[in-house]
C-alpha positions as CSV (number, residue, x, y, z in Angstrom):
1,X,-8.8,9.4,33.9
2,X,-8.0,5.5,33.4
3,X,-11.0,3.3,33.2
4,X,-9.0,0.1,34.4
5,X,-8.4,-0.6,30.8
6,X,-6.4,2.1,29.4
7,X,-3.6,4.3,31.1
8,X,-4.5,8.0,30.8
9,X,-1.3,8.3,27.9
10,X,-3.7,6.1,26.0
11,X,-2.0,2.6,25.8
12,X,-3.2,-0.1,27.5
13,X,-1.0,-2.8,29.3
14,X,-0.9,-6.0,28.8
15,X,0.2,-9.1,30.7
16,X,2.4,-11.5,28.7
17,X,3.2,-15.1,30.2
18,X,7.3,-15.1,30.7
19,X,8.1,-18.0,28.5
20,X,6.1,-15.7,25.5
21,X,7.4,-12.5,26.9
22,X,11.5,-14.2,26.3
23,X,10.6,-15.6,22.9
24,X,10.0,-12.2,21.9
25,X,12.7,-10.3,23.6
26,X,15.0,-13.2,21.7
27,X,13.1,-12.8,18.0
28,X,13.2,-8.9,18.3
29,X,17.1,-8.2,17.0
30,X,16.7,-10.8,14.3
31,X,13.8,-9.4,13.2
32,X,16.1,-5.8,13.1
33,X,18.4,-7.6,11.2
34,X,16.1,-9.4,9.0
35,X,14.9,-5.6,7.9
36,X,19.0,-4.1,6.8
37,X,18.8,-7.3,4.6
38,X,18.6,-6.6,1.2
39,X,15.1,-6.3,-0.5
40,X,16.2,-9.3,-3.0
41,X,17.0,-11.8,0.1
42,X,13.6,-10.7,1.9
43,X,11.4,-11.2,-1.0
44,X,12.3,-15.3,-1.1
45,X,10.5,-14.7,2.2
46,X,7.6,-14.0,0.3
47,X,5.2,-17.0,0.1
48,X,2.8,-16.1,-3.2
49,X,1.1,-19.4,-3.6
50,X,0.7,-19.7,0.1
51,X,-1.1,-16.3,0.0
52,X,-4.0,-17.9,2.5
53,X,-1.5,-18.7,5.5
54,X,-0.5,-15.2,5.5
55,X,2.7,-16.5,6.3
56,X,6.1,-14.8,5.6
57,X,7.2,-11.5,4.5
58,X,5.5,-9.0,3.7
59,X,5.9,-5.0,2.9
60,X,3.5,-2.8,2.2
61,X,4.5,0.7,0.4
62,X,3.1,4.0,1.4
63,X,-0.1,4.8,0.6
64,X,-2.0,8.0,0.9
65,X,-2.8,7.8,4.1
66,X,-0.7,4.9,5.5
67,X,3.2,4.5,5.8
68,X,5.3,2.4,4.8
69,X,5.4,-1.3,6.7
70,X,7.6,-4.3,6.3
71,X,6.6,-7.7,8.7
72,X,6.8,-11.2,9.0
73,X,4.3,-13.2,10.2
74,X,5.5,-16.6,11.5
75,X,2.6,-19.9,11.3
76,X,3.0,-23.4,12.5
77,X,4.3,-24.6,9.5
78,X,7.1,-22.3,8.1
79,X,9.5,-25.1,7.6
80,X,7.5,-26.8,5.4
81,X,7.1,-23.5,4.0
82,X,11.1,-23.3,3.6
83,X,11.6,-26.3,2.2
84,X,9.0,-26.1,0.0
85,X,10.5,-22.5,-1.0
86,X,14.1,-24.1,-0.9
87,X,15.0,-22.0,1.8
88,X,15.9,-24.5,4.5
89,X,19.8,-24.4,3.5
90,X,19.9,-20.6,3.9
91,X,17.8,-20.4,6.5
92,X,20.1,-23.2,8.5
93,X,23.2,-21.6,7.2
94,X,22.5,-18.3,9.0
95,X,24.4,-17.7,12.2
96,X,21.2,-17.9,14.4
């Protein structure tokens, strides 16, 4: 039985305001395409000394008792994070 939280499939919906809800929908097939790149182009993605922000790419192997992950997590400042990574040219160069 739903509690007015949770369906009873066991997800819960949630409301997304439209202007969030069409940023996603339009990040969602770079972010596919981002993952067939190869791993050597997604690694510049990786930020080590900005390790903190917890900004860029990031993939985490299988474990034990986890699978395997890849994501991106996108903060305020990623272009200063690009240029400081000299990745504004190839970011800008893309077709997107």
């Amino acid at each position: 039985m739903a509690n007015g939280l949770f369906s009873d499939e066991l997800y819960m919906k949630v409301r997304y305001p439209e202007a969030l809800r069409s940023r996603v929908e339009k990040i969602v097939p770079l972010w596919r395409e981002f993952c067939t790149l190869e791993a050597s182009i997604k690694e510049r993605f990786v930020f080590p000394a900005d390790i903190t922000l917890d900004a860029g790419y990031r993939l985490r192997k299988r474990e034990e008792n986890a699978d395997s992950k890849e994501y991106f997590h996108i903060v305020e400042n990623m272009r200063a994070l690009f240029e400081k990574y000299s990745l504004t040219t190839f970011v800008e160069s893309t077709q997107y």
